[in-house]
TORMI-507908 format. One line per 8 residues: number of its first residue (from 1); their letters; for each residue x, y, z of C-alpha. Coordinates in steps of 0.001 Angstrom, whole numbers. Each point is the difference from the previous one (the first is absolute). Last residue first. Layout:
residues N
NUM> A> X Y Z | ...
//
This chain:
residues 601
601> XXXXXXXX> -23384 14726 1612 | 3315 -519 1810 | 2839 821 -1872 | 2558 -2925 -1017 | 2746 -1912 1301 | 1758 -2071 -2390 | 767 -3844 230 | -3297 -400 1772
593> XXXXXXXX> -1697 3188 1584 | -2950 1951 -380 | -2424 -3034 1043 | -1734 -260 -3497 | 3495 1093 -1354 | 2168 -2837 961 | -916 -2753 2261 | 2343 659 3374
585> XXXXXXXX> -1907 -1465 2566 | 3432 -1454 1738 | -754 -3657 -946 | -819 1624 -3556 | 3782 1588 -184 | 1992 -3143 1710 | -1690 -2436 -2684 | 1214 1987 -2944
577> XXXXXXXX> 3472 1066 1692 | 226 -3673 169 | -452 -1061 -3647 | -2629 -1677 -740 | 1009 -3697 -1112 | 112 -841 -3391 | 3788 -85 -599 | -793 -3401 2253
569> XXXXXXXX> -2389 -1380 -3014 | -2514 -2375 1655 | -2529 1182 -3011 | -3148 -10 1585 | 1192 952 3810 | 2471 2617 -1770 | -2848 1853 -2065 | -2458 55 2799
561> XXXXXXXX> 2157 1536 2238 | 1091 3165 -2557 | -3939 10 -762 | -611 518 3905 | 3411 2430 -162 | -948 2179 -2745 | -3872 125 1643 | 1569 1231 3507
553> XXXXXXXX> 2574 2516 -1696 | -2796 1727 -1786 | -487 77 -3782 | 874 3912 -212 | 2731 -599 2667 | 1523 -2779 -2077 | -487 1738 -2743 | 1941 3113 981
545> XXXXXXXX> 2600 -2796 1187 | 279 -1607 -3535 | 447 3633 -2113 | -2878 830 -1979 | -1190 -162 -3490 | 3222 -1613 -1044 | 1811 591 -2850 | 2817 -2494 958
537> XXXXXXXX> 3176 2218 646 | -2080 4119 1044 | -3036 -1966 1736 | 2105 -3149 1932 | 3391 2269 209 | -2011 3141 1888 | -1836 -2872 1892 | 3225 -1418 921
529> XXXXXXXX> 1592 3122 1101 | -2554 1418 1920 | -386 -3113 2513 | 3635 -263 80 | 2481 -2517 -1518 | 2364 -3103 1375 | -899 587 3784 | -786 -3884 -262
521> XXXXXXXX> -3652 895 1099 | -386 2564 -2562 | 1229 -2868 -2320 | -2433 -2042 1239 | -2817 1704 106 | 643 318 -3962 | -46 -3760 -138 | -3607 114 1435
513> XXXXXXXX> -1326 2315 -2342 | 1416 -2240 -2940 | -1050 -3406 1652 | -3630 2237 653 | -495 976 -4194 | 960 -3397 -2052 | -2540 -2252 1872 | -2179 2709 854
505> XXXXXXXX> -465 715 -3263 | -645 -3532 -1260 | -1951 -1806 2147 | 1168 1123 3437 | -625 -3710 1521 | -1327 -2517 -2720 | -3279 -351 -1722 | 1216 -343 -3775
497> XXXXXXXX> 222 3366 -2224 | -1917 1396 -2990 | 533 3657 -776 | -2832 2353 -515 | 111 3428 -1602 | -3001 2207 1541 | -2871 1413 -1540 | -3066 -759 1598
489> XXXXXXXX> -1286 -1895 -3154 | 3926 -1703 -473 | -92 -1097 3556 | -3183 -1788 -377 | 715 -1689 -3220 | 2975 -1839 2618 | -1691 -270 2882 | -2593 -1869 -1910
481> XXXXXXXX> 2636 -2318 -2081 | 1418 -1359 3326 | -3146 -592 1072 | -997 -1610 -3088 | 3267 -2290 562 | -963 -769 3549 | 2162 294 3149 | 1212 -2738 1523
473> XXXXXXXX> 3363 6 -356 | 2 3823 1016 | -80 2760 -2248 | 786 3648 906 | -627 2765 -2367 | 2278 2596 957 | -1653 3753 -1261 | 2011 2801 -851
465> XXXXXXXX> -1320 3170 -1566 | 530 1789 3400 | -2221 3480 -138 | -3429 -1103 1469 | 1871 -2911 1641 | 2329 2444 2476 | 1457 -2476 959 | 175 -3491 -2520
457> XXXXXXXX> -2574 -2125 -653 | 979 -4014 945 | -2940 -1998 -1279 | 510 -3055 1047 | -2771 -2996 -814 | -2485 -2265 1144 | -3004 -1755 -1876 | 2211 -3212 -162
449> XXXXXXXX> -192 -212 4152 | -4010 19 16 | -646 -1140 3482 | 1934 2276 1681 | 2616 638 2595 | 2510 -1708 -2641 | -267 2603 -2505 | 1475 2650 2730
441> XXXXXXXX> 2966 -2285 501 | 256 -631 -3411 | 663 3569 -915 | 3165 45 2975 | 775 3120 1269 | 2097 3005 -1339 | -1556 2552 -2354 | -3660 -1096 1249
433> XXXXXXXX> -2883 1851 -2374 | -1868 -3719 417 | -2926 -835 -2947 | -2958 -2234 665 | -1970 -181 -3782 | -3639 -819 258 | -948 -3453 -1587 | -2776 -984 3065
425> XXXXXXXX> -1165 3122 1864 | 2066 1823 2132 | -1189 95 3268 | 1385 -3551 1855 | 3667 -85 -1556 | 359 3577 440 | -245 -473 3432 | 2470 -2618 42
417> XXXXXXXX> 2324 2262 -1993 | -644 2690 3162 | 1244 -2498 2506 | 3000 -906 -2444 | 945 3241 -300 | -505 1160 3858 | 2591 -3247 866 | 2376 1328 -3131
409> XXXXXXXX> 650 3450 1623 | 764 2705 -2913 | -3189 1921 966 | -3205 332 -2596 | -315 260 -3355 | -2124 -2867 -1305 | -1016 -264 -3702 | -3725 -1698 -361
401> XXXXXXXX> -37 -105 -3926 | -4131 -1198 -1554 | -1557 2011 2655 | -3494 -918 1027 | 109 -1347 3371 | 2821 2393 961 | -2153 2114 1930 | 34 -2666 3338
393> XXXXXXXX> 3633 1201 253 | -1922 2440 2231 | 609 3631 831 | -849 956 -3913 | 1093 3194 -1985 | -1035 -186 -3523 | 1920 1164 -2289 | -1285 1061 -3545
385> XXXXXXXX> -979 3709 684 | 3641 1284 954 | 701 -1041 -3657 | -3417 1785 -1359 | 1422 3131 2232 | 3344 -419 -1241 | -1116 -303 -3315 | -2018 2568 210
377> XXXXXXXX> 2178 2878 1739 | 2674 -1190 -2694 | 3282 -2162 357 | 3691 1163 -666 | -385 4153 569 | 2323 -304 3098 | -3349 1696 1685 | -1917 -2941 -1297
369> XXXXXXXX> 2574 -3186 1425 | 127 2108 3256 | -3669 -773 192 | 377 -3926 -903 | 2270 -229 3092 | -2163 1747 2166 | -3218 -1835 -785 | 2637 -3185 284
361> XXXXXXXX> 658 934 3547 | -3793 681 297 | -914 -3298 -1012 | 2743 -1292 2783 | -1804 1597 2410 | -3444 -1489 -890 | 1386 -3687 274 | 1439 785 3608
353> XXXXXXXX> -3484 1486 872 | -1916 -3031 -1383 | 2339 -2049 1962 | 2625 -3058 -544 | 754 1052 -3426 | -2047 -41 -3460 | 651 1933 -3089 | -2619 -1269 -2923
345> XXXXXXXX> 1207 1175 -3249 | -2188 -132 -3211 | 2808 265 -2730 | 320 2463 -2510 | 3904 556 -249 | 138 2645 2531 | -2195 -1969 2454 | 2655 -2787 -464
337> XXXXXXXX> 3036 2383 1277 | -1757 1926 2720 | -598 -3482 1396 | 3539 -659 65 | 771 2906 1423 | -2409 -226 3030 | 1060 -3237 568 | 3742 481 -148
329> XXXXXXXX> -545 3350 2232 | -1698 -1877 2580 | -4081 -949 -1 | 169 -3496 -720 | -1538 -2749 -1893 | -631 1533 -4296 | -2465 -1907 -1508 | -517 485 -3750
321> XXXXXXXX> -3047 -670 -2212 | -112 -133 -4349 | 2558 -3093 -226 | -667 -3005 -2370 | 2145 -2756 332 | 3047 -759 -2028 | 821 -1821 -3397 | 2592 -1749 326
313> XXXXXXXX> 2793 75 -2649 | 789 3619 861 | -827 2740 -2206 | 3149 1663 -1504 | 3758 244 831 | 2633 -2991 -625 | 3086 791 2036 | 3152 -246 -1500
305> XXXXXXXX> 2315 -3221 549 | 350 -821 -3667 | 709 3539 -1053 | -1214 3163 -740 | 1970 2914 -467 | 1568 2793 2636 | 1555 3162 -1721 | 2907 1248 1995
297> XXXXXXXX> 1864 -499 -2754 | 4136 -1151 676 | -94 -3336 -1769 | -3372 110 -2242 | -3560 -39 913 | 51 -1332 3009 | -489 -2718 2359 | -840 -712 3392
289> XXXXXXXX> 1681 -1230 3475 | 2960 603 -2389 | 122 1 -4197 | 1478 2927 -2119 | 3546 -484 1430 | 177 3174 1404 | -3765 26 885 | 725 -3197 2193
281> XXXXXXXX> 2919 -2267 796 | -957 -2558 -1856 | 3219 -1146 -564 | -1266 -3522 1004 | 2812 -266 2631 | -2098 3345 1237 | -3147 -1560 -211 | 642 -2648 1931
273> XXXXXXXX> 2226 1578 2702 | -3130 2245 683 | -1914 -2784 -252 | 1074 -1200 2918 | -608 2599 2151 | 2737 1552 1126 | 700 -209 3309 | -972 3383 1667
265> XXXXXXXX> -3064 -722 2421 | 2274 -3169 1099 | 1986 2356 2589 | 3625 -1181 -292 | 904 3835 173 | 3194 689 -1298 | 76 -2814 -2854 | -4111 453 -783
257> XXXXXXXX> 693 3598 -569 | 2902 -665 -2353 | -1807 -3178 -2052 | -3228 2636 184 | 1970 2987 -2018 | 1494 -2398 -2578 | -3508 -1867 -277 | -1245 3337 -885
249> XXXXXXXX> 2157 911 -2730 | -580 -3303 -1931 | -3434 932 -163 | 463 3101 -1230 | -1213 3765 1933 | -2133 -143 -2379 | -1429 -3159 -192 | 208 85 3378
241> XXXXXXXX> -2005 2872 241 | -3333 -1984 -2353 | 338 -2737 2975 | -182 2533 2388 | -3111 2101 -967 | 909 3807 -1237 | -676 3175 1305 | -1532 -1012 3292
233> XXXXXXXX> -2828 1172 1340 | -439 -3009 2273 | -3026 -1915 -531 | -205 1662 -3802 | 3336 -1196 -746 | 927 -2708 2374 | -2840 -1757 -1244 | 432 488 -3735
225> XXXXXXXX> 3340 -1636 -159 | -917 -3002 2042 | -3713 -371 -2104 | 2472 416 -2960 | 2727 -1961 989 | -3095 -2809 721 | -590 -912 3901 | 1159 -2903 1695
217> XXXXXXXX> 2145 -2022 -2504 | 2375 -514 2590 | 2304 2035 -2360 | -1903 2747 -104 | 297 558 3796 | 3501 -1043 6 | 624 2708 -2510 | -2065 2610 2591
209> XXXXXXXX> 1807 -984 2709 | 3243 820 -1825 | -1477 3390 -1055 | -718 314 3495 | 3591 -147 1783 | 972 1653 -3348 | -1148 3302 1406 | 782 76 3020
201> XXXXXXXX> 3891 -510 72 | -958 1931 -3668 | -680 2999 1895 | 2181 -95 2905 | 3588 -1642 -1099 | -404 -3177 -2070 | 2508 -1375 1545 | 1490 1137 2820
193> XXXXXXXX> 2693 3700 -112 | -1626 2472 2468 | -2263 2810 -1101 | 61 3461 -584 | -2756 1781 -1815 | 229 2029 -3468 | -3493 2215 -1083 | 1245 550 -3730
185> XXXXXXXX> 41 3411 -1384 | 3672 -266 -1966 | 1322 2586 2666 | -1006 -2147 2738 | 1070 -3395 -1238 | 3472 2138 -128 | -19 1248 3060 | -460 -3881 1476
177> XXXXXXXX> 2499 -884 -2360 | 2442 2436 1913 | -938 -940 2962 | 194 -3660 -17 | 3670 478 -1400 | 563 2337 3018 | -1246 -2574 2728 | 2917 -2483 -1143
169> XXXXXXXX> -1242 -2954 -1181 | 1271 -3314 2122 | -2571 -1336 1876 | -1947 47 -3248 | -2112 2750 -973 | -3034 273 -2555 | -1547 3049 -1513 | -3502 -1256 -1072
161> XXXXXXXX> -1791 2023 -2429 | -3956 839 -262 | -1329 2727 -2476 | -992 -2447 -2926 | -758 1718 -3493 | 3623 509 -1800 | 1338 -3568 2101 | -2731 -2067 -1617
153> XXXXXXXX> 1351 -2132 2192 | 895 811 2992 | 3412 1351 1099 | 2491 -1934 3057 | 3022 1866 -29 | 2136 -2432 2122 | 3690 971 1529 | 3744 42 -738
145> XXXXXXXX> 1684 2474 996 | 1253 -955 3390 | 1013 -3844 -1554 | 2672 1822 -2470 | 1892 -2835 -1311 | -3212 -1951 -171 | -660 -3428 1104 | -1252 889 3773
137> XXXXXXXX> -2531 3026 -2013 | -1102 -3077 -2374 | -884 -2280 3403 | -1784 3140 1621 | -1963 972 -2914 | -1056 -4209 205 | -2653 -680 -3005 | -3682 282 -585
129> XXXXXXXX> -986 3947 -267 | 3286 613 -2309 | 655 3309 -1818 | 3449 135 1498 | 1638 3741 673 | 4068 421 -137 | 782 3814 1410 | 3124 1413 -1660
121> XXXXXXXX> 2359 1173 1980 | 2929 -2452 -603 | -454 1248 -3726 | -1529 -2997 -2283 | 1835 -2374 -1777 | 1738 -2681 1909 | -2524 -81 2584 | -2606 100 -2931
113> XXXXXXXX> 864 -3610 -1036 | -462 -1720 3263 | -3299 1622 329 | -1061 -1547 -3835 | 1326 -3226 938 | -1655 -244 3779 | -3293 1294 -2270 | 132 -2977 -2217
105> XXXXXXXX> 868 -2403 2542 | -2664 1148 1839 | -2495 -258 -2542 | -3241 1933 114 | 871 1260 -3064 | 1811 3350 -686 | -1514 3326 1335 | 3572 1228 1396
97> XXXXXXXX> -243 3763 864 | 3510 2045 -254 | 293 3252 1786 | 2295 3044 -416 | 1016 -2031 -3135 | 2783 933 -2090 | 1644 -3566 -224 | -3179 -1271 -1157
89> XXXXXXXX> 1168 193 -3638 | 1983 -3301 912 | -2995 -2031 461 | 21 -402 -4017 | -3262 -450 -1696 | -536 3698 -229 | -2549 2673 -24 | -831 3548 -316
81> XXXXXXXX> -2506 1846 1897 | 66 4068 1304 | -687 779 -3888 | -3433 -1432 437 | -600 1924 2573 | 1033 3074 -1247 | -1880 -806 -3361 | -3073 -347 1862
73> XXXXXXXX> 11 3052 1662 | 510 1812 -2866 | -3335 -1673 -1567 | -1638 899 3380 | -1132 -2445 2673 | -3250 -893 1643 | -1828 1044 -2647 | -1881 -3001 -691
65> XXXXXXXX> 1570 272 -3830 | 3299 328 1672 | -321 -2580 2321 | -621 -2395 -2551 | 3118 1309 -1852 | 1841 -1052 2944 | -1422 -3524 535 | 734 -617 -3601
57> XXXXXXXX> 3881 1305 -15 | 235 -1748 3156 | -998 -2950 -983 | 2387 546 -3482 | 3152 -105 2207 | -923 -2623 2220 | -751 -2681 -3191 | 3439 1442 -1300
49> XXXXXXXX> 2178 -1069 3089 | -1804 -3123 -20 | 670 -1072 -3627 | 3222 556 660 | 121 -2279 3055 | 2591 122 2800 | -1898 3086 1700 | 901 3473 1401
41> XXXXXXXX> -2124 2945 -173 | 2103 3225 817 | -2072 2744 1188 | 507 3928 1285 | -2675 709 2227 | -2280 2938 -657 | -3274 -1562 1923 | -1099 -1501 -3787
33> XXXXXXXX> 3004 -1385 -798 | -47 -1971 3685 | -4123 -1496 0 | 1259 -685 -3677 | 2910 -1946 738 | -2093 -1801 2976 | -2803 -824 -2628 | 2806 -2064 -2644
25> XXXXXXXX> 1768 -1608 3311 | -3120 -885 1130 | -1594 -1396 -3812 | 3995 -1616 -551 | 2643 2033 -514 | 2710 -1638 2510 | 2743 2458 1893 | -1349 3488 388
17> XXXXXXXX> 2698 2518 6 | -1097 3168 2325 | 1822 3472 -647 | -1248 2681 2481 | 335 -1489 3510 | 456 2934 2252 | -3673 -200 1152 | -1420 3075 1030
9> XXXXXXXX> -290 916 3754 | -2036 -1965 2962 | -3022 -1538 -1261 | -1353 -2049 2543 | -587 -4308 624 | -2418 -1984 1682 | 1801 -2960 1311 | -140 -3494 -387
1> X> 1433 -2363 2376
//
């Protein structure tokens, strides 16, 4: 279980040998020069030694010229390094830190080595986030001292590290790396020895979904890459991280998930194992899920499977109205977002009065907009001035895009779609905002199925930039090709995705949410710790339970339920705690408790 850890008293472990100079063991050295330790870099390869060396010259004199560092500075920390490419000049070592490959017969070497080197007090650290701690510790001489040191990468810049126990590490050998992660200003948790440990026991969980994903031919890497970005706030989208992290990498990490937990979610995708027996193994190689400039660049180039941008081949219909059904937040948002880009916006709900409250949100919405100096008076009052509140779906005679809003129940959907059927006039546009039932259901409750389309905006829609353009089998290609000019005149990026449960986002997002219920579940981590390891490991926004409660626990687990009757997958299934939670009325913030408890407004 993982355990939030305290600095206690400074770190006796002065003189650290790091075994394998590769771009961790290179940013680990530094993270150690620059905190006053004294560094031996160890690698087989000359070439290696040197390529460490002048990194850290560079980096240095960078932080120099940021003034981060002064030019004495610098030279003390570069005079704290020297290298070898003999394991032997380890025998100093307060600590050693093995960053080899992810090759246990590699590491069992290397560990075998340093018990015939090293001083019997000398605390043995693998680098590993993939292989057995606990089976290395059982082949050492010194199984007590031997534990996992799990940094991320790029170790100078990321704040998480994983201290990781066997059955068999003493408790003093956790503490004194635990004081040292301190003292080199990293936030360190404890956490059990499984593969992948907490962050990237999440993490690669949905980079393999995502590979699968792409692999199906579902979505484009871009469309893939770009969804996860500006759906989720991450940093980077998951096909462009496992280029990265390397291909070849990955596969290592899922082949050791997939062995303890026989939970499909973390096969490797096939073309994983393709692309790695390819030695495309990503921006190492030059050439991954995409390719790049050179071996090493982070520079992506065009190739054969890169998207072609520019009009689409069908023309599409001409759109000056917009319906907006519904008078919730979605609704109100979306409408906000159309009147914004010039649009006439009709916003009609069940009642006049319902209609007029949800103008007023947006009143509010645009207002706060002014004071944050981002609109003006008269553009929010010639914005305001566009919408049209209606208590009739009657007012949608004239729109050219009818775009419902309204609640996540398919049965009201379908009744409303019929509606729309019978007002809108011939050629009009019938758009869903759904973000996890069927497209073609909704098409089907009319008479006009090819004039039907997803349109999946994303909460809160004036600021999300992400729209999922849903197509069924039926849909039509100008239809296709109206959404799609239409998303570029209100400003948002579109990516193009087939009508099946979670589309994209979803898809990739509530497997990950649900696998970190699990682990909670398993008494394997806390609450605090995984969010701390989700936000400072994987550059999240937010950890997976705040979001959970943000989302609500009642909506995570309908989409959760909808996921595993579509797909039949059993790592699908909400978890428990999940289930037990919203049976108990438990929702997350709206109801001031969920995961959390929280203040009542």
């Amino acid at each position: 279980m993982a355990t939030p850890l305290s600095h206690t008293s400074p770190s006796p472990l002065q003189t650290v040998a790091v075994v394998g100079l590769g771009t961790m063991g290179t940013g680990i050295t530094e993270v150690l020069t620059r905190a006053g330790r004294e560094v031996v870099g160890i690698d087989i390869d000359e070439a290696t030694t040197a390529k460490a060396v002048a990194t850290l010259e560079t980096s240095t004199a960078r932080a120099v010229v940021r003034g981060r560092l002064t030019a004495q500075e610098r030279e003390d920390v570069l005079a704290r390094f020297r290298t070898s490419t003999d394991l032997s000049a380890a025998a100093d070592a307060d600590l050693v830190i093995e960053v080899a490959p992810e090759s246990y017969e590699i590491k069992h070497q290397i560990f075998r080595a340093l018990d015939d080197i090293v001083r019997p007090e000398t605390i043995l650290a693998t680098g590993t986030n993939a292989l057995s701690v606990t089976r290395l510790a059982a082949d050492s001489a010194r199984p007590e001292r031997v534990l996992g040191l799990h940094f991320f990468n790029p170790a100078p810049a990321m704040k998480l590290v994983e201290v990781v126990s066997s059955v068999l590490t003493a408790p003093q050998a956790v503490a004194a790396v635990t004081d040292l992660a301190f003292e080199l200003g990293k936030e360190p948790v404890a956490v059990g020895d499984r593969p992948g440990f907490v962050a990237d026991g999440l993490l690669f969980g949905y980079l393999n979904q995502a590979a699968a994903m792409y692999e199906a031919k579902y979505a484009s890497r871009e469309d893939i890459d770009a969804a996860m970005r500006l759906g989720c706030g991450l940093p980077m989208g998951p096909l462009a991280l496992l280029d990265l992290i390397g291909v070849d990498t990955a596969r290592t990490v899922l082949e050791a998930m997939y062995a303890e937990s026989n939970d499909r979610l973390h096969a490797p995708a096939p073309v994983l194992k393709q692309l790695s027996e390819a030695g495309l193994t990503g921006r190492k190689s030059g050439r991954g899920f995409y390719s790049y400039e050179a071996p090493g660049s982070a520079t992506v180039v065009a190739d054969a499977h890169t998207s072609l941008s520019g009009a689409p081949e069908t023309p599409g219909r001409s759109v000056r109205s917009v319906g907006v059904a519904g008078s919730g937040t979605m609704a109100s948002g979306v409408a906000e977002v159309f009147a914004k880009a010039g649009y006439e916006v009709v916003l009609a709900a069940r009642s006049e009065e319902k209609a007029q409250v949800a103008k007023a949100r947006i009143g509010k919405s645009l207002a706060r907009s002014v004071d944050k100096g981002r609109l003006t008076a008269e553009a929010a009052a010639q914005t305001l001035d566009r919408i049209t509140a209606a208590g009739s779906y009657d007012a949608f005679a004239d729109v050219d895009l009818a775009l419902e809003a309204v609640a996540e129940d398919l049965e009201i959907k379908q009744q409303l779609f019929a509606t729309l059927d019978k007002v809108c006039k011939p050629g009009a546009v019938l758009a869903t905002t759904t973000s996890s039932l069927p497209v073609v259901a909704c098409a089907r409750a009319t008479s006009r199925p090819e004039d039907v389309i997803g349109m999946h905006f994303f909460n809160p829609a004036p600021a999300m930039k992400l729209v999922e353009v849903v197509r069924t089998v039926l849909t039509a290609d100008d239809v296709h090709s109206t959404v799609r000019e239409v998303c570029v005149k209100i400003k948002k990026h579109a990516v193009d995705c087939g009508d099946r449960a979670g589309f994209i986002v979803n898809a990739l997002l509530f497997p990950y949410l649900n696998n970190a219920i699990k682990m909670v579940q398993e008494h394997y981590a806390s609450l605090d710790d995984i969010d701390a390891a989700m936000k400072l490991g994987g550059g999240y926004p937010m950890g997976p339970f705040e979001l959970l409660d943000v989302v609500g626990l009642d909506v995570s687990l309908a989409i959760e339920n909808v996921l595993h009757r579509e797909f039949r997958d059993p790592g699908l299934a909400p978890a428990p705690l999940l289930e037990h939670l919203v049976a108990a009325g438990c929702l997350g913030r709206k109801t001031g408790r969920g995961f959390r408890e929280y203040a009542r407004r």
